[in-house]
N, C-alpha and C positions, 0 to 999 in steps of 0.2 A: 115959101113952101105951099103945098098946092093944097087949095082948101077942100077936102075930100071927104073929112068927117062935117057933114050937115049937123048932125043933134046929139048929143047927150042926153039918157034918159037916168035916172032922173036927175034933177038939177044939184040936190040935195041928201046926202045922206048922213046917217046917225052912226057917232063914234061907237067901239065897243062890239064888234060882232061882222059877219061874214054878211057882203052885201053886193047885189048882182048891179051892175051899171051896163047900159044897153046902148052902143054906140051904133050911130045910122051914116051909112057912108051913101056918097054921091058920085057916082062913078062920071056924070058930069063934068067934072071939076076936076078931074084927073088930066092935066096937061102933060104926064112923061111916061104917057102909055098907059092901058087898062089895069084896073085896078086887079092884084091875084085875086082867084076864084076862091082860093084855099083857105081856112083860118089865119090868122095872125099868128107868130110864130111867138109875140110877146106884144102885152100891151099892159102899159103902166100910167096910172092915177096920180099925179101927185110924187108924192115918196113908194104907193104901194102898188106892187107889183102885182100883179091876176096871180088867182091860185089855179082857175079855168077859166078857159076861153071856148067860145063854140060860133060857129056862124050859121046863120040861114038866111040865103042872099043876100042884100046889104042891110043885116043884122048882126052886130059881133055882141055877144052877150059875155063880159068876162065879170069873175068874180075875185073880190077883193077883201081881203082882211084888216077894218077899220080898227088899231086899238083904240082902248077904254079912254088912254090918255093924249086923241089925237087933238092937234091944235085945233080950235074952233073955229071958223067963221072966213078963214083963207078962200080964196079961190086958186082951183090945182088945176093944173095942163092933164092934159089928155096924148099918149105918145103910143103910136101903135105902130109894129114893125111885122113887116110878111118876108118871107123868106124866098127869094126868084133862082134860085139855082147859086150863079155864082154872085148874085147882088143881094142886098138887102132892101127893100122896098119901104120908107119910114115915112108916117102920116102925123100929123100932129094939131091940135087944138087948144088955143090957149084960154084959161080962166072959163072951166066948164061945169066943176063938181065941187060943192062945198060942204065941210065936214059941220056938222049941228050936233044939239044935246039929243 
């Protein structure tokens, strides 16, 4: 898979509550054509799915609903999907965001 997403910000987040994660993509590294202009149509953490998503160039800022009783100390993939008409565009990053107290 093409490595597209560069960074995860931040590396770390706290269970229990609504939390922004800020993914920085490389359009570099895009081997199967330019990366869409347009937001992500989905992009999911782990187990948890965006409640929002928003971009500002290659900034995807989505937000994520951590529960109280999320497992601690895992590292979670990163899976972002754009939507190209009749294809689906899927970018992915493995062991990027870890749930803490």
């Amino acid at each position: 898979m093409e490595q597209v997403i560069a960074e995860v910000r931040p590396g770390s987040v706290a269970r229990g509550g609504r939390r922004e994660i800020t993914l920085v993509l490389d359009p570099r590294h895009a081997t199967r054509g330019p990366i869409p202009v347009d937001p992500p149509s989905w992009v999911q953490i782990g187990p948890y799915e965006a409640v929002a998503i928003a971009r500002e160039g290659n900034a995807i800022r989505a937000e994520i609903d951590v529960p109280a009783d999320a497992s601690l100390g895992l590292l979670l993939d990163c899976h972002v999907e754009f939507e190209t008409g009749r294809r689906t565009r899927a970018v992915k990053k493995n062991d990027v965001v870890r749930i803490v107290e």
